[in-house]
C-alpha positions as CSV (number, residue, x, y, z in Angstrom):
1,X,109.3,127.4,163.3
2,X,109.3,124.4,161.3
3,X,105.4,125.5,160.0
4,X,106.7,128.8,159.4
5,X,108.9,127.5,156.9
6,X,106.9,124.8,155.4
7,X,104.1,127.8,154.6
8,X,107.0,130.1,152.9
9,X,108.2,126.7,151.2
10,X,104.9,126.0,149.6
11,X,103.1,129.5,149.1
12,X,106.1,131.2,147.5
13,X,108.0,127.9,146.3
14,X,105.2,127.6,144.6
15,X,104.4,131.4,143.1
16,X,108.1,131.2,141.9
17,X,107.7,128.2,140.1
18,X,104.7,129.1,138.7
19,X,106.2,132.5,137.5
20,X,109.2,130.6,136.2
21,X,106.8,128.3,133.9
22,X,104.3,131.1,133.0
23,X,106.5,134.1,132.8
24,X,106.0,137.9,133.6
25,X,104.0,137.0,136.5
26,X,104.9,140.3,137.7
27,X,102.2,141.9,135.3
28,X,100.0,141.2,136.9
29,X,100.7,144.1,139.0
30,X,102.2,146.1,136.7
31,X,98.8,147.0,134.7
32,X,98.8,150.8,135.3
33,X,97.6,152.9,132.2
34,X,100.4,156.1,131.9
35,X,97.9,157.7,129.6
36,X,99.9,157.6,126.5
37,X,98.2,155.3,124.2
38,X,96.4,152.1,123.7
39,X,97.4,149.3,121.8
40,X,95.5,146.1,120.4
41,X,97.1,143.2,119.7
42,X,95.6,142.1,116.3
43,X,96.3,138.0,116.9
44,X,94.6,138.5,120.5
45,X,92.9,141.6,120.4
46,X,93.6,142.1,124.2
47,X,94.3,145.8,124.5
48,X,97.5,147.1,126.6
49,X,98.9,150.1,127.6
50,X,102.4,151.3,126.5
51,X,104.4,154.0,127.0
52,X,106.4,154.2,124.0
53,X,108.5,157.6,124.8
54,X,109.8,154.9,127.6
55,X,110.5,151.9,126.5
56,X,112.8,150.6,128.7
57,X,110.5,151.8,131.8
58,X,108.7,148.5,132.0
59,X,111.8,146.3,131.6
60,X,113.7,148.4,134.5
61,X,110.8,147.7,136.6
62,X,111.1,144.2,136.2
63,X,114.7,144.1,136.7
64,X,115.1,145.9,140.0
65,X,116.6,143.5,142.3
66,X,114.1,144.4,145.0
67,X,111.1,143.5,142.7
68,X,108.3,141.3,143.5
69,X,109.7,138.8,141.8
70,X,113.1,138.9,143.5
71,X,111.4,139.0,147.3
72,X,109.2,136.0,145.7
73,X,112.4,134.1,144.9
74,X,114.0,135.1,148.9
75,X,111.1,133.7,150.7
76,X,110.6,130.4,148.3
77,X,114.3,130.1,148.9
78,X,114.2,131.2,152.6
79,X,111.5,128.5,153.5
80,X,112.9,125.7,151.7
81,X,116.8,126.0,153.1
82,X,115.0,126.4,156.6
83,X,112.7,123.5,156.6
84,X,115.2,121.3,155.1
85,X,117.8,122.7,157.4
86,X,115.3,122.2,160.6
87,X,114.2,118.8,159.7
88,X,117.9,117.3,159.3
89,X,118.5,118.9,162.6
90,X,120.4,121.9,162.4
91,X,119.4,124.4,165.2
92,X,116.9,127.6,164.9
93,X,119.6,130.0,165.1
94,X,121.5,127.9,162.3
95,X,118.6,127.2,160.3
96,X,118.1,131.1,160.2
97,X,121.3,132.0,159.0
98,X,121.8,129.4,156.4
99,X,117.9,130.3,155.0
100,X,119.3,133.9,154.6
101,X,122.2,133.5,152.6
102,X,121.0,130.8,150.4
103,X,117.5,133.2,150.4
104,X,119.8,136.3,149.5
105,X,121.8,134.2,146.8
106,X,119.0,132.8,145.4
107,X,117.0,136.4,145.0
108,X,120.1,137.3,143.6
109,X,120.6,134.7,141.3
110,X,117.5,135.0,139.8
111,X,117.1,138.9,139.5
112,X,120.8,138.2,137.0
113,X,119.0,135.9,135.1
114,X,116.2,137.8,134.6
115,X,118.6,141.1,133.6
116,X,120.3,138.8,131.4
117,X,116.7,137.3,129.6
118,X,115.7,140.8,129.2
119,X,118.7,142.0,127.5
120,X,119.3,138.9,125.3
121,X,115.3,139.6,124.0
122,X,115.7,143.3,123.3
123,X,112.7,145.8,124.1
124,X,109.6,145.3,121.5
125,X,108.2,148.8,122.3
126,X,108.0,150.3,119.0
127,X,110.5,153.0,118.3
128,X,110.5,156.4,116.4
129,X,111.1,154.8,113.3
130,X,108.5,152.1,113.5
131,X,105.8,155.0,113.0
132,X,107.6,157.4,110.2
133,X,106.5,156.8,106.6
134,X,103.3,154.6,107.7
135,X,99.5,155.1,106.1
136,X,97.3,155.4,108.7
137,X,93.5,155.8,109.1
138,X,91.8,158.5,110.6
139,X,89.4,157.2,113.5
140,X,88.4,160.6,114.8
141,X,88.2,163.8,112.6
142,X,91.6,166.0,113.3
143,X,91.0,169.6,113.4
144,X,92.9,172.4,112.0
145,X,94.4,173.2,114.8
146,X,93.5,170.1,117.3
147,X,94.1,166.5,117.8
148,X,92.3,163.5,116.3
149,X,92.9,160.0,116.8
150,X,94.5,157.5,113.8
151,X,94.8,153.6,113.4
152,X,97.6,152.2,112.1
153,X,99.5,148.9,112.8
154,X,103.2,149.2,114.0
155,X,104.8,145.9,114.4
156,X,101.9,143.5,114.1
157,X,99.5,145.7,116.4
158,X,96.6,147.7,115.7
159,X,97.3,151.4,117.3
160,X,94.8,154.0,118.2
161,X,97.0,157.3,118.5
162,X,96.6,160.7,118.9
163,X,97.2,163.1,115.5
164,X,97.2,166.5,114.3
165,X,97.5,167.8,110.8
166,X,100.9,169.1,109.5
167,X,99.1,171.9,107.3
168,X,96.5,173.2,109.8
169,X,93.8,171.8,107.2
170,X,91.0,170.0,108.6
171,X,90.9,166.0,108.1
172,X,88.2,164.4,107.8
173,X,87.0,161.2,109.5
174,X,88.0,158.3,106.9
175,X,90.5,159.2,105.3
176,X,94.2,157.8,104.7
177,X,96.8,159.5,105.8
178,X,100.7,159.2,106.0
179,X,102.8,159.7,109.5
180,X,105.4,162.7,109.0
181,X,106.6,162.9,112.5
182,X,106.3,161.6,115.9
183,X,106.3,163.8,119.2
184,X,105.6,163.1,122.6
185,X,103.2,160.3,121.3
186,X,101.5,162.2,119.2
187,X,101.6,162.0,115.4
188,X,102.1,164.5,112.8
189,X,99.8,163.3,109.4
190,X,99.1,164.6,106.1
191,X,96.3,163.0,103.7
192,X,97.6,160.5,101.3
193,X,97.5,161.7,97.5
């Protein structure tokens, strides 16, 4: 038994301080494209995938207390109250009972911080707002009565979305235009005079 908890110890002791250091290690399986719209960051140009009718869909996920990252922080907790428990002589029965609370507690624990981190940083999805008012570039030609796709940069990051033309007139590939309105992630655009 003493093994057991030595490998949750050091396996997940060890993913949960590495995910403490590194942060979001819980992306890495959270990289599932919702088919809204790519974005490029322009400092990085490492393209993600947001959701930005949703913006608070990726923050939930990462704060549900029975996350990834909260069953990380049980086990690393779990293993290390156990071992430390066995090894100073408390009994297997004891040992599992004390490596659950303090595993429960410290799963807890860290799932409220992490609630709390999220909320003191706000969500940087880009809102309604963000896109209203801005030139943008026409990537793909937008039909009269279609979609095309613009470039524009919302809050440091070069977007690729989908448009269509407020007057039904065609627009041609090139050519600036001006966001009117924004809709189920697609834009509304008129040419720029």
């Amino acid at each position: 038994m003493e093994n057991v908890y030595l490998w949750l110890m050091g396996i997940f002791g060890g993913l949960y301080v590495l995910s403490l250091i590194l942060g979001e290690f819980v992306h890495i399986f959270e990289g599932v494209d919702v088919g809204f719209h790519h974005v490029i960051d322009v400092f990085s140009g490492h393209p993600e995938i947001t959701a930005p009718e949703h913006p608070d869909t990726a923050d939930f996920q990462r704060s549900n207390p029975l996350s990834l990252r909260s069953l990380i922080a049980f086990l690393a907790f779990f293993g290390t109250i156990g071992y430390l428990s066995l090894t100073n002589g408390a009994t297997v029965l004891l040992s599992l009972i004390l490596s659950t609370l303090v595993g429960l507690t410290g799963a807890w624990v860290s799932w409220k911080l992490l609630v709390f981190l999220i909320r003191q940083s706000g969500s940087s999805a880009p809102s309604r707002d963000d896109y209203l008012a801005r030139s943008a570039y026409v990537s793909t030609p937008i039909p009269h009565d279609g979609t095309g796709t613009v470039h524009l940069i919302v809050r440091g990051k070069l977007e690729v979305l989908p448009a269509r033309t407020r007057n039904s007139k065609e627009i041609p590939r090139g050519t600036t235009v001006v966001v009117n309105e924004w809709e189920g992630g697609v834009l509304t655009v008129e040419p720029l005079d």
